[in-house]
C-alpha positions in Angstrom: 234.7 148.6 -64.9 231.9 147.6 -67.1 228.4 149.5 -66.9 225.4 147.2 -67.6 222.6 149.2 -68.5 218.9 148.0 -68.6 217.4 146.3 -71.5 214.4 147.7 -73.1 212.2 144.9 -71.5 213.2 145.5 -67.9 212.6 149.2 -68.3 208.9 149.1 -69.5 208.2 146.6 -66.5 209.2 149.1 -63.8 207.1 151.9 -65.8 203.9 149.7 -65.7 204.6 148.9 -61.9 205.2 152.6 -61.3 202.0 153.8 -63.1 199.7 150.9 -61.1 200.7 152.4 -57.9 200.3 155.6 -58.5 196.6 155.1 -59.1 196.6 152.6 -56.3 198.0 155.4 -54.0 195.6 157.7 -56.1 192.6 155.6 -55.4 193.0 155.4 -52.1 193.6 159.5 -51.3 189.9 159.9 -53.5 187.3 159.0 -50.8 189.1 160.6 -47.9 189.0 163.8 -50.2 185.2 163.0 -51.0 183.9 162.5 -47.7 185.6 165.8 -46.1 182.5 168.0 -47.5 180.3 165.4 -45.9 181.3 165.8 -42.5 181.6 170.0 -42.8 178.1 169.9 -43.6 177.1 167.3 -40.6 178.7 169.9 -38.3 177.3 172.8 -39.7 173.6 171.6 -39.3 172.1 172.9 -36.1 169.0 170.6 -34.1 165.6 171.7 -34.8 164.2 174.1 -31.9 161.8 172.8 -29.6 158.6 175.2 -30.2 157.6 177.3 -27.0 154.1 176.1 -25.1 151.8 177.4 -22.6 150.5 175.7 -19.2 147.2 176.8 -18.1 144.3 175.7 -15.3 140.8 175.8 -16.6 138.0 176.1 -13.6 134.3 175.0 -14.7 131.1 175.2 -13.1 127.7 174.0 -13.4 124.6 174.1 -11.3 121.1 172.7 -11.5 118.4 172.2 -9.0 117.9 168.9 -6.6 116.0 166.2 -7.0 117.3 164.4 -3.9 117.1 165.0 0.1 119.0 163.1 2.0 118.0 163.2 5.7 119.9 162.0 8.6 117.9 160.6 11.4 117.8 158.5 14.3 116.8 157.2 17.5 118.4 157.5 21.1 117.0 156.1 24.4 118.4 156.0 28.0 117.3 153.2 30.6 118.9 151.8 33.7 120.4 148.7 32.8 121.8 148.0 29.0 119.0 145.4 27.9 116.2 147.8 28.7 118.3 150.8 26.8 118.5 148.6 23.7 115.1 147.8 24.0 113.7 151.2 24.0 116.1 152.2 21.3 114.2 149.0 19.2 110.8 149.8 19.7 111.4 153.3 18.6 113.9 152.4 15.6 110.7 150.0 14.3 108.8 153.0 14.6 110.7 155.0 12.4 111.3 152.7 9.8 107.5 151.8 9.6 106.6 155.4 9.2 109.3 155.8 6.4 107.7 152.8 4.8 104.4 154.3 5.1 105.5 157.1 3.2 106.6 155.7 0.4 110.6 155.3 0.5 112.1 152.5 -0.7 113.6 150.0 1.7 117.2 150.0 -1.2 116.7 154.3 0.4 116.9 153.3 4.4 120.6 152.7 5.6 121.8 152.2 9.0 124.6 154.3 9.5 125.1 153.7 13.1 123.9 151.6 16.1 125.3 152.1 19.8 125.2 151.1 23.1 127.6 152.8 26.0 127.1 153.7 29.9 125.7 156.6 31.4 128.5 158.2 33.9 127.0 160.0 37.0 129.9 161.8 39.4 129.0 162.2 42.8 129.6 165.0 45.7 132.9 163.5 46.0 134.1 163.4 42.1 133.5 160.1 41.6 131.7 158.6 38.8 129.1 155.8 38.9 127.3 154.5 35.9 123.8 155.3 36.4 122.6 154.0 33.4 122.5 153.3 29.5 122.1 155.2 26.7 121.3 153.0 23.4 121.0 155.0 19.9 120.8 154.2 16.1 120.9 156.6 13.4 119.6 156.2 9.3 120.4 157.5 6.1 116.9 158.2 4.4 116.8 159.5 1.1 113.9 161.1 -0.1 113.5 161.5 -3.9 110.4 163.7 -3.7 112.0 166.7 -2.6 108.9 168.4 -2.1 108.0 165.8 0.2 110.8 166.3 2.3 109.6 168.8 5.3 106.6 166.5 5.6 108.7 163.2 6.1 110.4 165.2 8.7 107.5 166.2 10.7 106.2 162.2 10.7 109.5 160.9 11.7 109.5 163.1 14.9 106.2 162.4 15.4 106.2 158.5 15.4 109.5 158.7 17.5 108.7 160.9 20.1 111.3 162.0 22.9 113.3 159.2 21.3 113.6 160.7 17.7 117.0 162.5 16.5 116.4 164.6 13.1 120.5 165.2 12.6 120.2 167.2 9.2 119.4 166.7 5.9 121.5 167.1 2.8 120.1 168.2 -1.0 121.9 166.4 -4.1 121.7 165.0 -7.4 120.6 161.3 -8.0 122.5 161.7 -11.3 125.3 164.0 -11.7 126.5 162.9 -14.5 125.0 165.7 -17.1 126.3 168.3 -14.2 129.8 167.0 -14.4 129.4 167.1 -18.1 128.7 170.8 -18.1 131.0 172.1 -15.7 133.7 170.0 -17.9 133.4 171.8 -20.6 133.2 174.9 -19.5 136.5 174.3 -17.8 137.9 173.8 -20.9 136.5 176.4 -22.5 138.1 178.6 -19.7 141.4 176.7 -20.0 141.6 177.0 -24.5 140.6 181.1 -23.7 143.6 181.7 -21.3 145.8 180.0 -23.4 144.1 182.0 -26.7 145.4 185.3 -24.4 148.9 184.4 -23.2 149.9 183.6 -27.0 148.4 186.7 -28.3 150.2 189.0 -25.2 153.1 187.0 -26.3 153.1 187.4 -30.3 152.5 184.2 -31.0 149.4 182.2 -32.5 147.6 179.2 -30.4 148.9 175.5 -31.7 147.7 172.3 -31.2 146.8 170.8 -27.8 150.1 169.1 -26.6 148.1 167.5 -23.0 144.7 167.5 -21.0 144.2 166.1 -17.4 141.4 166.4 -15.2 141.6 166.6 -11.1 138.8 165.6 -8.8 135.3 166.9 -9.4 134.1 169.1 -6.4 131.1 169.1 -4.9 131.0 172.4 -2.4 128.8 171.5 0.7 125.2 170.9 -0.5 122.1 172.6 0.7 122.0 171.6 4.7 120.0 172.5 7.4 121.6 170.2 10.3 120.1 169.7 13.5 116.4 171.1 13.3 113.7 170.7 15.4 110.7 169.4 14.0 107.4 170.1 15.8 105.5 170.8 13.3 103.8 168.1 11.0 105.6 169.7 7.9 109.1 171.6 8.6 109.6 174.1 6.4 113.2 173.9 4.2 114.8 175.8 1.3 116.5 173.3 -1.2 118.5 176.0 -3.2 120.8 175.1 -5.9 123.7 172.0 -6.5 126.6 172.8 -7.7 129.7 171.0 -9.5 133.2 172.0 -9.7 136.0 170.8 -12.4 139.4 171.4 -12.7 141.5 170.9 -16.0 145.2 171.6 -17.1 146.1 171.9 -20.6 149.3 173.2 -22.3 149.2 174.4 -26.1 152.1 174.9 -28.4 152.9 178.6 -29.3 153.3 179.2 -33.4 
């Protein structure tokens, strides 16, 4: 048997086409080994931690003297048939509003708040009711921006209505509240920034930045009243005493 060995040429072919594939094959293996560090460090970083805050309530108050009455007053009359009730009622409302006039209030401070006309039920020995009559009312809003003034108006108003006249109440306030509101805002804040100063101190912490503000409803606790006087005198006597206005704010503060 013969043995044909390999010429020379054929042999340094295959060593070329070995040597390309090794670095094809070595090539290939590089950026798979590269990229390994990559993704070790991707899973060894941790997320950043969100930083600790503080909720707090801030209550602010401010109070100032009035400059506005507000008196509720009226007119109520009782006749036997419905025309004659609304009649009387009439005669004494025009009474009323031409006194107010005469005193200076503006007609844009005279409001009708509400006008009525409804039976008068009488019951009998044997439990039955009858109406007997009608009873015919209407009652105003008058503000009075001369506070001082106030006690006088009152006096005139029951004097021009006679046993018709109502004097329901009257209510102090402030034509502009605006400044009031402003004051009692920021001491609400100022009250809200100081509890938040304590909570990161008692915590070990330092006060950050403001992360969010809101503001609820302004109140307004129940106003200087006197409801339902009797005003026999020409000038009724009435203590105005102070307004007051209420703010609430909520605030939360990162902790550093």
């Amino acid at each position: 048997m013969t043995i044909r060995r390999p010429s020379a040429a054929r042999t340094a072919r295959l060593l070329a086409a070995t040597a390309v594939l090794g670095g094809l094959l070595v090539g290939t293996a590089g950026p798979a080994l590269a990229a390994t560090p990559e993704r070790s460090a991707l899973r060894a970083t941790t997320p950043a931690q969100t930083p600790a805050t503080v909720s707090v309530t801030g209550n602010g108050r401010a109070a100032a003297a009035p400059d506005l009455a507000i008196l509720s007053v009226g007119v109520e009359a009782t006749r036997k048939t419905a025309k004659e009730a609304m009649a009387a009622q009439s005669k004494a409302s025009e009474a009323l509003l031409d006194v107010l006039r005469r005193q200076g209030i503006d007609e844009r401070d005279i409001r009708t708040d509400s006008l009525s006309l409804a039976p008068v039920y009488t019951q009998n020995t044997e439990g039955e009711s009858k109406v007997t009559g009608y009873q015919a009312g209407q009652t105003f809003s008058v503000k009075v921006r001369g506070i001082d003034r106030t006690g006088h108006v009152v006096g005139v108003v029951n004097d021009a209505t006679g046993e018709e006249g109502r004097i329901n109440g009257v209510v102090f306030d402030v034509a502009d509240p605006t400044s009031l509101r402003v004051k009692a805002r920021e001491a609400a804040y100022r009250d809200a920034h100081d509890k938040a100063e304590q909570h990161a101190r008692l915590s070990g912490h330092r006060l950050g930045r403001l992360v969010s503000l809101s503001e609820g409803e302004s109140v307004r606790p129940s106003p200087g009243a006197a409801p339902g006087m009797s005003a026999d005198e020409p000038s009724v006597p009435l203590a105005p005493g102070e307004i007051e206005e209420q703010i609430t704010v909520s605030a939360v503060f990162e902790l550093i």
